[in-house]
Structure formats: structure tokens, C-alpha cells
N, C-alpha and C positions, 0 to 999 in steps of 0.2 A: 662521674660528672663531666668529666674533659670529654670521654667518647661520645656520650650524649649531645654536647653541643656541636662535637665534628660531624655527629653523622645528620642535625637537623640542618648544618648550612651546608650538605654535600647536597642532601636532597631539595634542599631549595635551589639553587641553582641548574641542578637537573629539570625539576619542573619546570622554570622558566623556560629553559633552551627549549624544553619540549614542545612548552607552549607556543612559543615562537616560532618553531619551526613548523606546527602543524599551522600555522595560520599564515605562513607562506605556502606551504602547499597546498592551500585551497582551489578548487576545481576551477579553471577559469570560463567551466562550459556558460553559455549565453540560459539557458533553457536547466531549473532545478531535476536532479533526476527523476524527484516524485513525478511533478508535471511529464517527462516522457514517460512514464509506466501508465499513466494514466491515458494519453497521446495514443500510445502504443495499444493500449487495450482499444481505443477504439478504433483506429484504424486497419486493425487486425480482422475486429468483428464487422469492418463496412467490407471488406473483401471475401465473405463468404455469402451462400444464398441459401435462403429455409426454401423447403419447396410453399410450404405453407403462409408466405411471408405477407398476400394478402387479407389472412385474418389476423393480422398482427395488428392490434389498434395502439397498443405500448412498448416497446422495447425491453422487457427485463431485463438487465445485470446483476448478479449475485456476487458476494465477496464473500469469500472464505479467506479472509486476511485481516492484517488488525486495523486496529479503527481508525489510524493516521492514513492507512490506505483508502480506506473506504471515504474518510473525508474528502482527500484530492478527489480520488475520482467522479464524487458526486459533484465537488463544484467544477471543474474542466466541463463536465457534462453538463451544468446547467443550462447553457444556452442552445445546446446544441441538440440535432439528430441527426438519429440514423433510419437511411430508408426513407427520409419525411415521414420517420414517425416520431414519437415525446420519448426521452430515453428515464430509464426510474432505475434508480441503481441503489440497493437494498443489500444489509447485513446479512449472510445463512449463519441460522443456529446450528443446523444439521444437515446429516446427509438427505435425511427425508422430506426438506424444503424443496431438492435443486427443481423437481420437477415442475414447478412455479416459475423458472426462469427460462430466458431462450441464449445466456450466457453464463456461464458461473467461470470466477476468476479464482485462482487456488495458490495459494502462499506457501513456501515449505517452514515460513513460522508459526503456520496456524496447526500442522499438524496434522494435518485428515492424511489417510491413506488413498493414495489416489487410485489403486486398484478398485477399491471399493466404488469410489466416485463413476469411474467409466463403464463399471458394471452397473451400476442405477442408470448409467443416461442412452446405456444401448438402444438406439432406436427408434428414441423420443427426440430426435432435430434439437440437441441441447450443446453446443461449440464448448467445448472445455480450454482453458488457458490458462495455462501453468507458467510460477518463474521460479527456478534454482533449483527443478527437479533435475535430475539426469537425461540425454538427449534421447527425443523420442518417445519418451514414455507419456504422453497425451499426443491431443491434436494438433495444440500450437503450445510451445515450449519459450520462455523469455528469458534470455540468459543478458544479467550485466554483464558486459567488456567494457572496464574502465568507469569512463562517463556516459557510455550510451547503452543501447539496447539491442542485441542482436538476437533471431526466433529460428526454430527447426518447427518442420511440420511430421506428422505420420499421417499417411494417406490413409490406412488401412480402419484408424478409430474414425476417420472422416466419413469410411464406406461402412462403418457399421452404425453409426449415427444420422445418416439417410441425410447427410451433409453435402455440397459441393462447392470448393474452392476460384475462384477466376486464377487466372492464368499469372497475375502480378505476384500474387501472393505465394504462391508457387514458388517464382523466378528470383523472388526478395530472400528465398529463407535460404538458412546457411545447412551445411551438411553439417554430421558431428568432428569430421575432421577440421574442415573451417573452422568453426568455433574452436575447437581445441587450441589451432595455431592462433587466433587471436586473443584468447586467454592467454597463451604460452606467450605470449610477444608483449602485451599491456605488462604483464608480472616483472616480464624482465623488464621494462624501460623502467618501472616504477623501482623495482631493487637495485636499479644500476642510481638512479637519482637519490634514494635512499641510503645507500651505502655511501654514495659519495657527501650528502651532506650530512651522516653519520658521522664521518671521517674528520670532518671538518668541525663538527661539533665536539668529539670526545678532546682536539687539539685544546679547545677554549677551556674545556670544563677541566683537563690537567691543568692547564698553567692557571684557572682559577685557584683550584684546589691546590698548588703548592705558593700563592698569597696566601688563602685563607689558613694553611698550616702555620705559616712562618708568625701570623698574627694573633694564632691561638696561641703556639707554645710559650711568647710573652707575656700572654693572659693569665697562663695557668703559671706561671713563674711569680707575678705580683700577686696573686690569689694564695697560694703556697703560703709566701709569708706572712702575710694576712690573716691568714687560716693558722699559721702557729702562734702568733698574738696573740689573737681571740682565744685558743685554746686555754695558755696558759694565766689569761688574766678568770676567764670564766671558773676554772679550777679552784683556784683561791677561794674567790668569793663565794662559787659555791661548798664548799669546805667550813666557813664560816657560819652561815646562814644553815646549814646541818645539825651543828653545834648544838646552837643556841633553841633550833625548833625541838631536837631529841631530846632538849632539858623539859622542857616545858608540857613537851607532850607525856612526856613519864611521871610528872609528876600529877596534870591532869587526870591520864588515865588511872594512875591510884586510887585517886582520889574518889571518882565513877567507879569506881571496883570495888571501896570500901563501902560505898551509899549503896551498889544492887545488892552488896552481901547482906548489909542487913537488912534490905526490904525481902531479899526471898530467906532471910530469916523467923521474920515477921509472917511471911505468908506462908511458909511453913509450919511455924505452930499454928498460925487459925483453921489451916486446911487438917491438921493432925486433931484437934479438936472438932470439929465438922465429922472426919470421919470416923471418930468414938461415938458420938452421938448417931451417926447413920448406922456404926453395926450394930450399935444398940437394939434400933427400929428395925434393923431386917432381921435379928434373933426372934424380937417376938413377934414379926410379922411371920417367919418362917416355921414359929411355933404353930399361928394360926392356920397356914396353909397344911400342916402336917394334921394336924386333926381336920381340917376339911377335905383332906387326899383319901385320907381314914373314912370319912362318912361318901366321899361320894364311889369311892370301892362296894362301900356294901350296899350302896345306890343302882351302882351299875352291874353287880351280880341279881339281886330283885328284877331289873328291868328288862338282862339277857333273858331272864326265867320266862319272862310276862311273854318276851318279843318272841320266845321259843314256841310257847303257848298258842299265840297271835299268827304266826306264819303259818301251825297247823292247820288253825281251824279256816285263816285262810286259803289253806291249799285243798283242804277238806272243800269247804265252800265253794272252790274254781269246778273242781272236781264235777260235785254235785249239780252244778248249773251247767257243766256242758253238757252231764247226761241227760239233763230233763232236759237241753236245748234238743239233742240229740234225738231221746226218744218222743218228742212234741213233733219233731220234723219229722221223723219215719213213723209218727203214727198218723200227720200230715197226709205223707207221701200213700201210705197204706190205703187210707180214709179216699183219698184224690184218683188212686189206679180200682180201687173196688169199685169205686163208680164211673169212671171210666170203660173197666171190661163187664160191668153191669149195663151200661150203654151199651158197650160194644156186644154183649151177647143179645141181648134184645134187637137191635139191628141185624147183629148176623143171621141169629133165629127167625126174623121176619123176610130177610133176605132168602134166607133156605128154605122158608115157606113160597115164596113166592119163585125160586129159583126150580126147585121144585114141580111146584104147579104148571112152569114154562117147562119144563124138559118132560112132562107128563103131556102139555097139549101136545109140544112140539113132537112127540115119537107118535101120540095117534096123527097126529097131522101129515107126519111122516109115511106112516102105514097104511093113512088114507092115499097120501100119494102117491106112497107106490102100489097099493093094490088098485089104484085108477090108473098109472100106467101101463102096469101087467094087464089090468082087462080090457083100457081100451088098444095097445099093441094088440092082445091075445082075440079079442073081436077084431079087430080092422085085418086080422091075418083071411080070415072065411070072404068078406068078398072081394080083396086084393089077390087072393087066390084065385076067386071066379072069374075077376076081369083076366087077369093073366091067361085063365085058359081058354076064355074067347076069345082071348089076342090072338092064343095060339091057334082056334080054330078056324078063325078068320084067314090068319095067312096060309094055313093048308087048303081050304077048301076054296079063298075066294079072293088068292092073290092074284091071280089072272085077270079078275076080273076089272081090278082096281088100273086108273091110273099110275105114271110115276111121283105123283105128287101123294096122291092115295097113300101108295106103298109108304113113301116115305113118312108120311102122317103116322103110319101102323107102327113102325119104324119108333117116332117118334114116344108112342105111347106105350108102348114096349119097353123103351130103356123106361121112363120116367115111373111104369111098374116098379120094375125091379131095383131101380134105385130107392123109391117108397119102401121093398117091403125091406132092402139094409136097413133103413132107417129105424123103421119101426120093430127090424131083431136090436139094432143097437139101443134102441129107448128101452126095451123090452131088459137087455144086461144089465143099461143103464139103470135102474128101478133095483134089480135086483145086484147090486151092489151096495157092501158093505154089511147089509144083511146076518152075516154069520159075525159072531163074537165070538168062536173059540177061535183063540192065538195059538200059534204053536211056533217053536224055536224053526228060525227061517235063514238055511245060510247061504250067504246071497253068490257068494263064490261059484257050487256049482249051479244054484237056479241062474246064472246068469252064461255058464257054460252051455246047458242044454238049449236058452233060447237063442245064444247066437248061433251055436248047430241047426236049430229049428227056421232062423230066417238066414241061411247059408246061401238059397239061390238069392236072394235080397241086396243081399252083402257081395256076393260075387258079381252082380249083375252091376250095379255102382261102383264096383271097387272099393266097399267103404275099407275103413280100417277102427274097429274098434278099441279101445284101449281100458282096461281095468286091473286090480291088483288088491289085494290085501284090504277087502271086503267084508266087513262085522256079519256074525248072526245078530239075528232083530228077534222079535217077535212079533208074530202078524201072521194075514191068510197067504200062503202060500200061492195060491193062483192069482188073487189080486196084487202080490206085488208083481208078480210073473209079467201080470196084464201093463201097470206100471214103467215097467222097465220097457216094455215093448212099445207101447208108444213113445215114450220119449225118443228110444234109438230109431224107431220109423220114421219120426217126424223128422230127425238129424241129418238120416239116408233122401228122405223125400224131397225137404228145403231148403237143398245145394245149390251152389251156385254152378251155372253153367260151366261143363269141361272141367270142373273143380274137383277131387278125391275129396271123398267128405271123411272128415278124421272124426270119433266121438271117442272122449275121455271121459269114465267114470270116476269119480274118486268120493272118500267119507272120511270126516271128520269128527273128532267128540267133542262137543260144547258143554257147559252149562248154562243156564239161565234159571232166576227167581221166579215161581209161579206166583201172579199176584192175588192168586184167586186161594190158591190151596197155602200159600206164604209160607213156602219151603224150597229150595232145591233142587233142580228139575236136572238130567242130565239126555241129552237128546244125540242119535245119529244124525249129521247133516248130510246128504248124500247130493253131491252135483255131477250135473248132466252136462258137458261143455259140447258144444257142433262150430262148423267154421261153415254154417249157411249163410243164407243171407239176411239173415238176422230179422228183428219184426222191427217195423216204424213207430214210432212215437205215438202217433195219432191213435194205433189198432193196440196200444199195450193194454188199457184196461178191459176190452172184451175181450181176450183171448181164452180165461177160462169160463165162459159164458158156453152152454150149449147148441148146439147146430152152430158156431157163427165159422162164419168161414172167412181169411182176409185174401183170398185170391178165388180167381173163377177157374170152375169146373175144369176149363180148356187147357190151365196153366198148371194147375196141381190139383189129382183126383180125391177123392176125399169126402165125409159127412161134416165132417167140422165137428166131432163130440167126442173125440179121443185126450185133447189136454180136461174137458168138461168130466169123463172117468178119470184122470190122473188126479184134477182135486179132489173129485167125490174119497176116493181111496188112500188118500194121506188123510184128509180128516177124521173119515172111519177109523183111521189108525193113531187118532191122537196128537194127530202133527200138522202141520205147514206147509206151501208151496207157495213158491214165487218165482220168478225169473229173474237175470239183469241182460239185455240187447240192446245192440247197434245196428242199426239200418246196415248192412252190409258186410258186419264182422261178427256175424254168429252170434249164437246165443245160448247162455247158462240157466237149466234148470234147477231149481235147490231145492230139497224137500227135508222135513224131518220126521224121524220114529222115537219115540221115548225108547229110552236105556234100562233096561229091568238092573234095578240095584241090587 
């Protein structure tokens, strides 16, 4: 108890002195610091220049500081601008406001990482101003000394926020040495004045403190005795007052001890008669449950039997209705495809009548045509042979007589013979192609050995270069694919391009395809003809197997024009296809196919 009252009047006199002493060293500056931070911020921001400063109709300021900050600076500003423009100085919640401002002001008690900040404002003409960061680490830095405000600049976030400085602003700010030594210098004046009226103080608060001892220890010296009075009168009486309550109370609590004994006397035999009478009623009630346990046993052996019964002829039953679900749908499905492929054979069969009937006109149609090309070639042979030999006998006997215009007129109708009677040998092949249907096993290897032998001056004479390899047997007419093969590679040798070696690659391939006619599996040789001529135009792809057409003249490339017109005739004969793929000036792919004897 004595320490406790020494140690509250040691610290009361200590807070006084404190108190006293801070309220002599109060600041005797003219101007509060808040208001210079506030001063400073704007003076700071009038010495710099946005390039952009004429679409400036407001002035932002941002505060990233606490709210006693943000109060000053909005009232200091209220009257004022900058630029002659209105200045609006606004709290940031975040980093992702500043770009809203054309200043933002940063507190190191508000916490933001200011690496972050200068990385946002790269760019965007936004003056950053910091206080009690480290020097240098923004644009403008404000460091307290003392009572005032001293600032460093970094030129380098100035150049990268498309910023510039006037020359005052510059010349006003301190290096980090500066600054150091004027921190270093405020510290000490202020430690040397604090030590000394430290000094001065701890003298008063001893010689307080050895009064205030000297006035306890008499305190506690009359308290003592005091405190031994009280003891020994309080003892007594209480001593007494024990006495007389321990009588009283023992004899009360008897007394309550005799009255609960007999009530839970009392309530012990009514509860002991109570419970005679209850096992009374649970014997015969458990009598009852026992012959009802008994009947509902042979209850529940009857019912297993029934529900044994029951789950059969249910499962019999599931049984039986899935199969007549089963065979009602597949006699459904049955009922539904019968008359389906009863449609469909009725169709087919009318189809094969009529499919029939066509391939019946079409083959006399066919044999009419071709025994009308055979007779009319095989006539127009007798007087294209007459005229020819009065061509001929005209120039023997009666060339001299003729002009050169003459001549060449004879000339003229000479070639145009003879180019007639090609024609009419080639309509003449043409007709009688495809003709024969016995096939015979065809292997293309050496038929294609003999005719590159066979067109050798052809080949030498162009320099072509042929190329083939690993070449199926077929089956088919032997001289017709012969014929085949030799137009395409003519046509490959012929429609080169100028100065160009004409390359032709043979290759085959095996496909399959659905026939949708016979709806089976068809497996087919695809054979391609590749050349690097100059390819066919757009315009000319669908006549090309048309007969006589011809897509160049006479002068440019000689020719009837009815040699790709025998390459279709001759794949169809043979159950197959042709087509091409070209480009105007990068060659062009012949493709054909022969069914695959399975």
C-alpha cells in the first residue's frame, strides 16, 4: 500500500514537469506546419509546366494522405489558383484513380508503395510529390527540418513523365547531402536544448521526491499504529459475534434437517407404493404384449409366405410384359421393314425395268452411232480420195500453168485434204472404240516400257523425261489403254512450256468407294498423269473432253483436238472415270480410274 501511493505521486509530478516543459517548447514559428505543407504543395506544383496545360480547364490535386492533410490543403486552396485555372483537391482511394489527376500528393503514413505509383504515372504528365520518403525516390520529395520544409528533385522521373521544371525550382531544391546536414544540425540543437532542460528537470523532480519521501514515511508511521488498533479491537468483536451466530445456526440447521428427513420420508413411501402398483400394471401389461409378440410372429411368418408368393408372380409378370413388349416391337419392326423392302423392291424392279429399257436403247443408239460414223468416215473415204488425186493431178500436169496465187490456193487445198481425211481415220478409231469387251489381265509396267520405246524419237526430240514405278495389273483392252497412256504423255510432251524440259510422272493409287447404284464396295486403280505444261485456263476446263475442240490454233500446237475425247471414250468403256486438276501455267494432272477385280 505505501509503494503504491509512492509510485502514484512520483508519476504525478513527472507528468506535470512534462507537461510544462512541452508547452514551453512550443514552436515559435509565425505560420502552422500543416499550412506550410499545404503552401509548399502548391508552390511546388506552380513551378512546373504540362505541355498540355491549355486543355486544362481544372486543376486536379490528389491526396494519398490522411484526412487532416487533405482538410488543410483543400481550405489553403480554396481561394486560390494555379495557372488561372480553379484548383479541386480530392481524396485517392487508389492506385487506379491517380490517372484523374494532374498532381497526386503521397504521405508515407498512408502507405502506398511508391514504386508502384511512378510506374502508373509513366507518361501521362502526372507531377508526383512525396514527404518523408527517402531522397530522390520521386519527382519532388518534402522533407521536414525542424519547423519548415525543405524538397530534392529527380530529374530523370521528371523525363519520363513528359514533365518540365523552370529553372527556380531547380535552384531552390537541396541535394541529399544538404538535407542530411540540416537534419543533422536541427537534431543536435534540439538534443543539446533537451538535455539541458532535461538536466534541469530531473534536479527539481529529486529534491521533490526526497519531500515527498520524508512526508510519506510519517504517513505510514501513524497509519501503522492505526492499523494495529483496528486490528486488535476488530478481532475481539469479531470473536464474539462467531460465537453467538455458530449457536444459532446449528441449532436452526437441525432443526431443517429433522423437517427434510421426514418429508423425504413421507415421499418415500408414497413413491414406494406408486411403484408397487406400477410393476403391478407392467406384469400384466407385459403379459399382454407377450401373447401379442406370439400372434404377430405367426402373423409375420403367413405374410413372408404371401410376400414370397407376391414378388414371384410379380417378377413372372415384369418378365412376361417385357417379352410381349419386346416381341410386339420386333414384330412392329418386322411388319414396318417388310413393307419397306416390298416398296423398295417394287421400286427397284420398276427401276431395273426401266433402267434396262435405257441401256437396251442406249447400246442400239450407240451401234447406230457408231455404224453411222463407220459408214459415214468409210464413204466420205471414196471421194476425199478422188479429190486428193486431182489435187494431185492438177499439180503434175498443170502447175505451170497456174499463177503463184494459183499454186498456193492448190497448196491450200491439199493440206486441208489431208488434214480431212486424219480426221475422218480418227472419227473412224473414234467409233470403233471400246467395242470389244473381252478384258484380259493388263500390266501396265511393261505396256508402258514398250510405248515409251515406241515414242523414243518424241521423247529425245523434247528432252522429255518420263517418270513411272510400281504400276498395278488392271484388267482391260490392252491396245486401248496402250492408246490411253499415249495421249496423255503426247499431250504432256506437246503443251510445254517454251525452253522448259517437260517432266511427266505416272503414279497409282488403290481407293475404295460405295457404289450407290450396286450399294456395295467398289475398290478402284486411280492412275495420275502429272506434266509441268502450261496448264489449261479456266475458261476452256469444261470442253476439253468434248471432241474436235481444240483450245489453241493450228500455228501454236498441231493437233485434231480428239485425242483427250478417246481418253474418256476408253476409261468409261472400262468402267471408270476421268478428270483433271490445272493451273493456267503450272501443269496439269490427269486422273483416271479401272475397277480392282476382287
Amino acid at each position: 500500500m505505501k509503494i503504491s501511493k509512492l509510485n502514484a505521486s512520483i508519476l504525478f509530478v513527472v507528468f506535470s514537469t512534462f507537461v510544462s516543459f512541452a508547452q514551453d517548447t512550443k514552436s515559435s514559428e509565425d505560420i502552422p506546419i500543416e499550412d506550410q505543407r499545404s503552401f509548399m504543395i502548391l508552390n511546388l506544383s506552380e513551378q512546373v509546366r504540362w505541355p498540355n496545360l491549355d486543355n486544362i480547364e481544372t486543376f486536379k490535386i490528389g491526396i494519398l494522405g490522411t484526412e487532416s492533410i487533405y482538410n488543410n490543403l483543400n481550405k489553403v486552396a480554396e481561394n486560390k489558383r494555379l495557372f488561372d485555372k480553379l484548383i479541386d483537391v480530392k481524396r485517392v482511394m487508389g492506385i487506379g484513380e491517380i490517372q484523374n489527376f494532374n498532381v497526386i500528393y503521397v504521405n508515407t503514413a498512408y502507405e502506398y508503395l511508391l514504386k508502384d505509383i511512378l510506374e502508373a504515372t509513366i507518361g501521362n504528365k502526372i507531377l508526383i510529390i512525396t514527404e518523408g520518403y527517402p531522397t530522390n525516390s520521386s519527382m519532388i520529395n518534402m522533407v521536414q527540418v525542424g519547423e519548415t520544409y525543405s524538397y530534392d528533385i529527380n530529374r530523370m522521373y521528371f523525363r519520363e513523365a513528359n514533365l518540365k521544371m523552370v529553372s527556380t525550382l531547380a535552384s531552390y531544391a537541396v541535394t541529399s547531402t544538404e538535407l542530411k546536414e540540416k537534419l543533422y544540425k536541427k537534431a543536435e540543437q534540439k538534443l543539446y536544448v533537451v538535455s539541458r532542460e532535461n538536466d534541469q528537470q530531473k534536479e527539481i523532480i529529486k529534491e521533490q521526491i526526497k519531500t515527498i519521501g520524508s512526508h510519506i514515511d510519517s504517513l505510514n508511521k501513524k497509519e501503522e499504529a492505526l492499523a494495529e488498533k483496528d486490528n486488535s479491537i476488530n478481532s475481539l468483536f469479531l470473536e464474539g459475534e462467531l460465537k453467538n451466530k455458530k449457536l444459532e445456526e446449528i441449532i436452526t440447521i437441525e432443526r431443517e434437517n429433522e423437517r427434510k428427513i421426514n418429508e423425504q420420508i413421507a415421499r418415500l413411501n408414497f413413491q414406494k407404493n406408486k411403484i408397487d402398483s406400477i410393476n403391478t400394471r407392467i406384469q400384466y401389461q407385459q403379459k399382454i404384449l407377450n401373447d401379442q409378440s406370439s400372434d404377430i410372429q405367426e402373423k409375420t411368418a403367413i405374410l413372408q409366405e404371401k410376400n414370397i408368393i407376391i414378388d414371384t408372380q410379380r417378377k413372372q409378370n415384369i418378365v412376361l410384359s417385357i417379352l410381349s413388349t419386346l416381341l410386339l416391337i420386333l414384330s412392329m419392326s418386322l411388319l414396318v421393314a417388310y413393307i419397306k423392302n416390298k416398296k423398295l423392291n417394287i421400286r427397284l424392279n420398276a427401276q431395273h425395268i426401266e433402267i434396262n429399257e435405257q441401256s437396251r436403247q442406249l447400246s442400239l443408239k450407240n451401234k447406230e452411232l457408231e455404224q453411222f460414223a463407220y459408214i459415214t468416215s468409210h464413204d466420205l473415204q471414196e471421194p476425199l480420195n478422188t479429190i486428193s488425186s486431182f489435187i494431185d493431178i492438177i499439180n503434175e500436169e498443170y502447175e505451170s500453168k497456174f499463177d503463184e496465187d494459183g499454186v498456193q490456193m492448190l497448196g491450200f487445198i491439199k493440206e486441208g485434204s489431208v488434214r480431212m481425211k486424219k480426221l475422218i481415220d480418227e472419227l473412224l478409231q473414234y467409233s470403233r472404240l471400246g467395242r470389244s469387251k473381252e478384258y484380259e489381265d493388263v500390266n501396265c509396267m511393261p505396256l508402258l516400257d514398250v510405248l515409251t520405246h515406241d515414242l523414243q524419237n518424241t521423247i529425245k526430240n523434247s528432252n522429255a523425261e518420263i517418270n513411272y514405278a510400281a504400276l498395278p495389273t488392271v484388267k482391260g483392252n490392252e491396245v486401248e489403254l496402250r492408246l490411253l497412256f499415249q495421249n496423255l504423255i503426247t499431250n504432256g510432251i506437246k503443251f510445254r512450256n517454251p525452253g522448259a524440259k517437260p517432266i511427266i510422272d505416272i503414279t497409282c493409287n488403290e481407293i475404295h468407294e460405295t457404289d450407290s447404284v450396286l450399294m456395295k464396295d467398289q475398290k478402284y486403280w486411280v492412275f495420275s498423269v502429272t506434266d509441268n505444261g502450261i496448264g489449261i485456263a479456266k475458261e476452256y476446263q469444261d470442253r476439253v473432253f468434248d471432241i474436235f475442240q481444240r483450245l489453241h490454233s493450228r500455228l501454236e500446237y498441231e493437233g485434231s483436238g480428239i485425242g483427250l475425247a478417246h481418253c474418256k471414250k476408253i476409261v468409261e468403256a472400262h468402267s471408270g472415270k476421268i478428270w483433271f486438276t490445272s493451273e493456267k501455267g503450272e501443269g496439269t494432272t490427269f486422273s483416271f480410274s479401272i475397277p480392282k477385280e476382287s
